[in-house]
PLY file of the C-alpha trace (Angstrom):
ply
format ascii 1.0
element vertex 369
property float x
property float y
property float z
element edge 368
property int vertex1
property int vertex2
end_header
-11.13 -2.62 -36.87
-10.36 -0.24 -39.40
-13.56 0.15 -41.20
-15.90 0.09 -38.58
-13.84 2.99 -36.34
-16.88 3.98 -34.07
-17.17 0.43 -32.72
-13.28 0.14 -31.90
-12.71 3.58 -30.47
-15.64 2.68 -28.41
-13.86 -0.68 -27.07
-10.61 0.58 -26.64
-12.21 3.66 -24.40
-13.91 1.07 -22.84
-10.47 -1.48 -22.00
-8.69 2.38 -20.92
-11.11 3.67 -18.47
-11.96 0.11 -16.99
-7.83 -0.43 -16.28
-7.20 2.94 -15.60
-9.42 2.72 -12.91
-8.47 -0.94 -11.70
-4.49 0.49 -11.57
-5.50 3.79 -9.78
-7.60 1.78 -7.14
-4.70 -1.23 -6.80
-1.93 1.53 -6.29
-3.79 3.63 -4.05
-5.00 0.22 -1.79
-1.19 -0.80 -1.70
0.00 2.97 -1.11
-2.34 2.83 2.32
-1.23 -0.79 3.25
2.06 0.28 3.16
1.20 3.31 5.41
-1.01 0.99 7.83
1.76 -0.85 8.78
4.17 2.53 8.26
6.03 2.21 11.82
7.36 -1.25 10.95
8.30 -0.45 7.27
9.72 2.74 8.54
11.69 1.00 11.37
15.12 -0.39 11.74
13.89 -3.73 12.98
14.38 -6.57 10.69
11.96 -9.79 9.91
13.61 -11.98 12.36
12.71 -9.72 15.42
9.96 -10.06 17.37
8.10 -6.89 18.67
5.75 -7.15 22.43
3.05 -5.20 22.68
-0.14 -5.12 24.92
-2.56 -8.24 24.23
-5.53 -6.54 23.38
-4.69 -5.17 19.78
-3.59 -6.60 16.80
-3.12 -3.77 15.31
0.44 -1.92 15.73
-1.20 1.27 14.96
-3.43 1.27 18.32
-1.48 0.41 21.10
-1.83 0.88 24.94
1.07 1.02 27.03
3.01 -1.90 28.90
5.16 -2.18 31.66
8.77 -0.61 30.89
10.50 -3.54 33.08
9.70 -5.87 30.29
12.62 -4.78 28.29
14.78 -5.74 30.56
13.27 -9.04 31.98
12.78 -10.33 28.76
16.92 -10.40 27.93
16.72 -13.51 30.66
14.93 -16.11 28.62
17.00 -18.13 26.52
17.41 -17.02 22.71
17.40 -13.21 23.23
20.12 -11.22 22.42
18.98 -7.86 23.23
15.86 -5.95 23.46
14.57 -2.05 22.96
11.79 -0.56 24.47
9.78 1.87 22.29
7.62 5.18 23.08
4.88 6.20 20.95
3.20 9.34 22.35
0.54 11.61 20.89
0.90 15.24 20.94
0.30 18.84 19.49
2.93 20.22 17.35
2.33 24.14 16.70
3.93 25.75 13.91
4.07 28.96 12.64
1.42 31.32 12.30
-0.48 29.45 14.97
-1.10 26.30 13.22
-1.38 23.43 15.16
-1.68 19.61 14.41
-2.07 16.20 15.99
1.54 14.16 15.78
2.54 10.80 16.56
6.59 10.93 18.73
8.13 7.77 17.84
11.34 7.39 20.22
14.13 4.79 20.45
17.04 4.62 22.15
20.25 5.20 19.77
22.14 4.92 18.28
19.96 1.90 16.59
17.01 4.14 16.74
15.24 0.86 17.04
12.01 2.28 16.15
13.27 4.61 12.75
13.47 6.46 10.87
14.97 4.17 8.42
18.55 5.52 7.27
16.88 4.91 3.34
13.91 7.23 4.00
16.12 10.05 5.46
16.29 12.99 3.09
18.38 15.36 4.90
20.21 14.83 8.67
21.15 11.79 10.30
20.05 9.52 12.80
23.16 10.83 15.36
21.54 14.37 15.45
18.35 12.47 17.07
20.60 12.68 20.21
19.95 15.44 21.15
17.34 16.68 23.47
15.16 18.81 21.52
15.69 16.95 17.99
12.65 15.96 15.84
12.47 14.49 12.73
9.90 15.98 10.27
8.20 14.53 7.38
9.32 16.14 3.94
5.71 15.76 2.42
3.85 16.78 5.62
5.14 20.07 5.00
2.34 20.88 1.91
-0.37 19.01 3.42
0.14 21.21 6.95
0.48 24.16 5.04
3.58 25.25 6.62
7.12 25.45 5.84
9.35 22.37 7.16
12.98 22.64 7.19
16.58 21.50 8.75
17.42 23.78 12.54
13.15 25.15 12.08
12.02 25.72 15.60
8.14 24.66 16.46
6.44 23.59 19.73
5.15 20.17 20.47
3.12 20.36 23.83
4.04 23.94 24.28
7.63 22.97 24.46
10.17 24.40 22.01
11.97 21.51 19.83
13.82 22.27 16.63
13.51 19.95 13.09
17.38 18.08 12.91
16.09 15.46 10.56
13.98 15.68 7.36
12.54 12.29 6.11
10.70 11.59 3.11
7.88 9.00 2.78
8.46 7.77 6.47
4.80 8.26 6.82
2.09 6.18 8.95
-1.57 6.05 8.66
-3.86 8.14 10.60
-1.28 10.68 11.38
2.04 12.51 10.95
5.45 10.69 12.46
8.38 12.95 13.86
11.04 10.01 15.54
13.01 11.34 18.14
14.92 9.25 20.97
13.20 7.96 23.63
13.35 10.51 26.27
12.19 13.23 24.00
9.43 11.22 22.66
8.66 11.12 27.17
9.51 14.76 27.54
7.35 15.70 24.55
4.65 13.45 24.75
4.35 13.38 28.81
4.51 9.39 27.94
5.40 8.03 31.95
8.92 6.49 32.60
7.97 3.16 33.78
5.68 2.17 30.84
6.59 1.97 27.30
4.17 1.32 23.90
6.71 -1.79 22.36
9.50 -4.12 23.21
11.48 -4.98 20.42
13.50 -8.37 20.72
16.79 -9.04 18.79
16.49 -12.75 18.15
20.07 -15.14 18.79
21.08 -16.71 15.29
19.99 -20.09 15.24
17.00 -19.34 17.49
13.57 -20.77 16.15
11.26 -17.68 16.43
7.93 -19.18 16.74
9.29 -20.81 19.56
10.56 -17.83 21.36
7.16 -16.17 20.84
5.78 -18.88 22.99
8.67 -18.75 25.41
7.70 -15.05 26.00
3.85 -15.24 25.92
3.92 -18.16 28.49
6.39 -15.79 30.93
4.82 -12.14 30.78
1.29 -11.37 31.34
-0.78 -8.57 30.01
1.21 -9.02 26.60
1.71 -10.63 23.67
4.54 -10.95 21.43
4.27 -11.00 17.95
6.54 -12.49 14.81
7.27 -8.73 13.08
5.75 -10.38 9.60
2.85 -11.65 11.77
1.81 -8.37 13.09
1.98 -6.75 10.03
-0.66 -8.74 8.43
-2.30 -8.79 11.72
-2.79 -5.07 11.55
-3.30 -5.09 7.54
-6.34 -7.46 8.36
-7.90 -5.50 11.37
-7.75 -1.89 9.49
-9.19 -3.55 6.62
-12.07 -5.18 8.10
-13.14 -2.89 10.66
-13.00 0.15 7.98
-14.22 -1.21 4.94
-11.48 -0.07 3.15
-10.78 -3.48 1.54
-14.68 -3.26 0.34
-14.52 -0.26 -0.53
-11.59 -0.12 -3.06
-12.49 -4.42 -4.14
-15.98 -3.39 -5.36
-15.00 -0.92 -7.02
-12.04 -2.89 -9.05
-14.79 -5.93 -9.64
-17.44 -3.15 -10.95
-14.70 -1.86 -13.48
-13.89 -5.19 -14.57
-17.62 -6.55 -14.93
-18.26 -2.90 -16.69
-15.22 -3.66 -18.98
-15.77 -6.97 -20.09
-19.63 -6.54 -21.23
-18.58 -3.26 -22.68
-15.98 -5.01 -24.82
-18.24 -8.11 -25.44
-21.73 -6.64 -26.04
-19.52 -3.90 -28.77
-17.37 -7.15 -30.42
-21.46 -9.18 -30.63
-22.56 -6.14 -32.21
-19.77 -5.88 -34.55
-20.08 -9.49 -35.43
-23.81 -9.04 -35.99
-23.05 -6.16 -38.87
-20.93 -8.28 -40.36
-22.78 -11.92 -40.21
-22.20 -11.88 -44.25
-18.90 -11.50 -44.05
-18.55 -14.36 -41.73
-21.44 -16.25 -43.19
-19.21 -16.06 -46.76
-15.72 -17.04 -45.26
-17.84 -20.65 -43.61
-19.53 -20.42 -46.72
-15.71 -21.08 -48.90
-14.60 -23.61 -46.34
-13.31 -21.53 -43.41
-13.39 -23.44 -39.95
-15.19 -22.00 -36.98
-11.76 -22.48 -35.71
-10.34 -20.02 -38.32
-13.21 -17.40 -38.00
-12.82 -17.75 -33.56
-8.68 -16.94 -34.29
-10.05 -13.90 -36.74
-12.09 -13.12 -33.69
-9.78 -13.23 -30.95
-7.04 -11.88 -33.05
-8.94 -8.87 -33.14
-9.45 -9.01 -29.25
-6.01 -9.14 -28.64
-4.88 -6.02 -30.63
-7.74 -4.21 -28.55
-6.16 -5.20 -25.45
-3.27 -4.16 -26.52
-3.50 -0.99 -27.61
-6.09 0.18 -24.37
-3.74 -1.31 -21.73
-0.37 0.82 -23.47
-2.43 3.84 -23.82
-4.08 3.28 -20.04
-0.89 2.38 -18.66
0.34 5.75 -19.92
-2.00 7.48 -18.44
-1.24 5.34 -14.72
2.21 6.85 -15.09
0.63 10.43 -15.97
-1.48 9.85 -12.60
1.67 8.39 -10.35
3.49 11.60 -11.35
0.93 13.84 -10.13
-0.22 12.87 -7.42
3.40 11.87 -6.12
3.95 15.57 -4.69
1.57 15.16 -2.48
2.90 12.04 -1.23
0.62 9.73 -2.57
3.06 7.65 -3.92
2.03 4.91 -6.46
4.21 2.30 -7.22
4.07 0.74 -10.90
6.44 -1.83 -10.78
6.04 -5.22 -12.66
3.66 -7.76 -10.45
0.99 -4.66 -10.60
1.78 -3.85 -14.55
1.36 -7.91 -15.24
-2.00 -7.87 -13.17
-3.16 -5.21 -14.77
-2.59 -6.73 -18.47
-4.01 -10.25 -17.20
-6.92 -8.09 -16.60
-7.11 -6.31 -20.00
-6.55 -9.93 -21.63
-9.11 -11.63 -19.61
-12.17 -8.66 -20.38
-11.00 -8.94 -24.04
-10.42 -12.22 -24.92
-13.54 -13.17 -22.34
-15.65 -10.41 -24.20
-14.82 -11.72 -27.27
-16.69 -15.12 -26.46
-20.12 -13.45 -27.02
-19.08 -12.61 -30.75
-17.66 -16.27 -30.63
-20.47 -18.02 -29.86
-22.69 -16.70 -32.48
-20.62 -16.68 -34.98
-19.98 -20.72 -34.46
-23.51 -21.21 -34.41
-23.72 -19.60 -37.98
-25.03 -21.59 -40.47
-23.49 -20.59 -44.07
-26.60 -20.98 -46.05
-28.94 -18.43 -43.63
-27.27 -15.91 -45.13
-28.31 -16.78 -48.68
0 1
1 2
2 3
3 4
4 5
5 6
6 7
7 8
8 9
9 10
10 11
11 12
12 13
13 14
14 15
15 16
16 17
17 18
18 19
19 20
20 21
21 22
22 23
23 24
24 25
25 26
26 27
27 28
28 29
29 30
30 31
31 32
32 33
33 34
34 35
35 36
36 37
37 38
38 39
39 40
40 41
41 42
42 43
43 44
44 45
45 46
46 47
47 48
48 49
49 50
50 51
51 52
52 53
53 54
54 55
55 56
56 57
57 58
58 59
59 60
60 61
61 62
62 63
63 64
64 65
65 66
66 67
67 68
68 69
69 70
70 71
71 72
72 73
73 74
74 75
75 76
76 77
77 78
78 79
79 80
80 81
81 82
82 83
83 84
84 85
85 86
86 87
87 88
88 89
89 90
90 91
91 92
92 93
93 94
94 95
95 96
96 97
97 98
98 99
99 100
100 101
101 102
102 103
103 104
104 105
105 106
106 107
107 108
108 109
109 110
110 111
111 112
112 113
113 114
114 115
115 116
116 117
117 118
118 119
119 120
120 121
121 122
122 123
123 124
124 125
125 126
126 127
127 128
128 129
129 130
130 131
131 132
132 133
133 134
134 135
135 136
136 137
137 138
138 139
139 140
140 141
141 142
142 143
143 144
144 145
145 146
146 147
147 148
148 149
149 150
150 151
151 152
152 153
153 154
154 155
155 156
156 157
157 158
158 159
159 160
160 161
161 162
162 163
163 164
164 165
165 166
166 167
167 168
168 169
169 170
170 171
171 172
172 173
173 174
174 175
175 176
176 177
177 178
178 179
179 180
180 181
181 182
182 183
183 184
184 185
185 186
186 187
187 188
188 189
189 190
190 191
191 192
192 193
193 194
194 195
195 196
196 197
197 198
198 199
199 200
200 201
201 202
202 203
203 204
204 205
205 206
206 207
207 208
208 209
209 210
210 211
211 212
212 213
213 214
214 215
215 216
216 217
217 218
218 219
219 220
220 221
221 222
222 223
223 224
224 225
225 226
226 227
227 228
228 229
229 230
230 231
231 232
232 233
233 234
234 235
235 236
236 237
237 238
238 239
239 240
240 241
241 242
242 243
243 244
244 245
245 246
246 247
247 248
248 249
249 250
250 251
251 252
252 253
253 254
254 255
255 256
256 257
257 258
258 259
259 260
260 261
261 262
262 263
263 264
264 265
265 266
266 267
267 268
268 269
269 270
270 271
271 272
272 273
273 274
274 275
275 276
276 277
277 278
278 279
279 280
280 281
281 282
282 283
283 284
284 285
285 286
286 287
287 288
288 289
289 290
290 291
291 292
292 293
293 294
294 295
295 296
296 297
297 298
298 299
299 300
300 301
301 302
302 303
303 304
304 305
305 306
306 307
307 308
308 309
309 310
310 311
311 312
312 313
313 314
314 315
315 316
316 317
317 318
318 319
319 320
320 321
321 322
322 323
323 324
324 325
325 326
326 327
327 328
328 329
329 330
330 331
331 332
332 333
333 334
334 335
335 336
336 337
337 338
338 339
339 340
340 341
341 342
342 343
343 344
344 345
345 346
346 347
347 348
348 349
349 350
350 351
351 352
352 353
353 354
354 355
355 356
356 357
357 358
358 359
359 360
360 361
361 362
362 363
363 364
364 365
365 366
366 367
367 368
């Protein structure tokens, strides 16, 4: 490793851009799950609850609307303790200087605020100024990626009508578009969403109560819709964006192509080191070393490549997460991803290394002679 600096700078490039790239694309994919299924992570509805929407979609992010009486018919079957209904209206918000974007008004009734934002992604506010009838929440990071300047008491227009910012969140974002929560009759004023329909019931489930079969209970009584487990729907959704956008395909090939490119980078380097020095080897079977002893020499040296490429590409991960994190694409290194990541870096090593292995087992001491 020492002596022959060339071939090991060129492996240990080759280990730091191939899991460089595998972290970037695995924090990024799990940075835009989380966002796909944003309005339940950003919610104040907890795993036991079940959530009714229309029974076309799976996916919570594309919903049609559904008959507001539901909310209140559903508190009749047995096992339900309470139940919120849910708007979800698209509109224009217009900001200074003219500049306009799409939105997404997410209103609940308080003060649960059923549908978010979550008390832990609130940076500044609270969810009691929501009351009021022109509040909106705003997204912190929305503010750079609109280009305008998003604050506490700021005064825009959503639909030409004037509403003022009374809650800033941060990382209470959704995919496809920005979220500003609001309660439920803003979210109708706002969004000209009808009274009698809503976009999701939300059902508080008794203690006790076995969910899956409440869900049943509620399917087999209401028609047009279908209620869902929360977890259930969240996968549900996960699986339909991914599918029907490629996404998945998209970021998988390109983590396989970095790990095939790795591992025959690594190998074909650690064959052609073992090639230059065939003597050496040839000498050590030669004086009575094993093939066992010369395959530990050989993996040995695998596993102090793999170490020092993942440390120095995991340093660079962190160098990326910090970046990129003001623009709220927020990366999240935490230990299942960091131990993935090194599995990785062992297995195109130690794998690589089995090329160099091979030959040098099949050495015979006296062709070197």
């Amino acid at each position: 490793m020492r002596y022959d600096k060339p071939k090991s700078i060129g492996i240990i490039v080759g280990i730091v851009i191939s899991i460089f790239l595998i972290g970037q694309q695995l924090g990024t994919l799990r940075f835009l799950t989380g966002l796909m299924s944003g309005l339940i992570v950003n919610s104040n509805s907890s795993g036991s609850d079940i959530w009714i929407i229309d029974n076309i979609t799976g996916n919570v992010n594309a919903l049609s609307r559904i008959d507001s009486r539901i909310a209140q018919e559903v508190k009749s079957i047995n096992g339900v303790e309470d139940s919120y209904g849910v708007v979800i209206a698209n509109a224009t918000a217009t900001f200074e200087g003219s500049k306009t974007s799409p939105v997404n008004l997410i209103g609940s009734e308080g003060p649960l605020f059923i549908a978010g934002p979550n008390p832990s992604k609130i940076l500044t506010g609270s969810l009691d100024e929501l009351y009021q009838s022109d509040a909106i929440s705003a997204e912190f990071f929305n503010s750079k990626n609109l280009g305008v300047n998003l604050e506490l008491n700021k005064t825009f227009e959503i639909n030409n009508k004037a509403a003022i910012i009374k809650v800033m969140t941060k990382n209470a974002q959704g995919f496809g578009g920005y979220y500003m929560y609001t309660n439920i009759s803003n979210a109708r004023f706002y969004g000209n969403f009808p009274n009698d329909k809503l976009s999701i019931v939300v059902v508080k489930v008794k203690k006790g109560v076995n969910i899956e079969n409440l869900v049943n209970r509620i399917n087999q009584t209401f028609y047009g819709v279908k209620a869902w487990k929360v977890d259930d729907l969240k996968n549900s959704t996960l699986s339909e964006i991914l599918i029907t956008s490629n996404i998945g395909v998209s970021f998988g090939s390109l983590v396989i192509f970095a790990m095939i490119s790795g591992f025959f980078i690594i190998g074909l380097t650690l064959y052609s080191s073992a090639l230059d020095r065939l003597v050496d080897y040839g000498t050590l079977k030669a004086i009575g070393a094993s093939n066992g002893f010369v395959s530990r020499l050989i993996l040995t040296q695998a596993m102090l490549f793999a170490l020092i490429g993942f440390i120095i590409a995991l340093l660079l991960l962190v160098l990326f997460k910090n970046g990129v994190a003001s623009a709220g694409l927020l990366i999240n290194l935490d230990w299942p991803l960091i131990m993935i990541l090194l599995g990785v870096t062992l297995f195109m090593s130690v794998g690589g290394s089995l090329f160099a292995v091979v030959k040098i087992s099949r050495l015979e001491p006296a062709s070197i002679f």
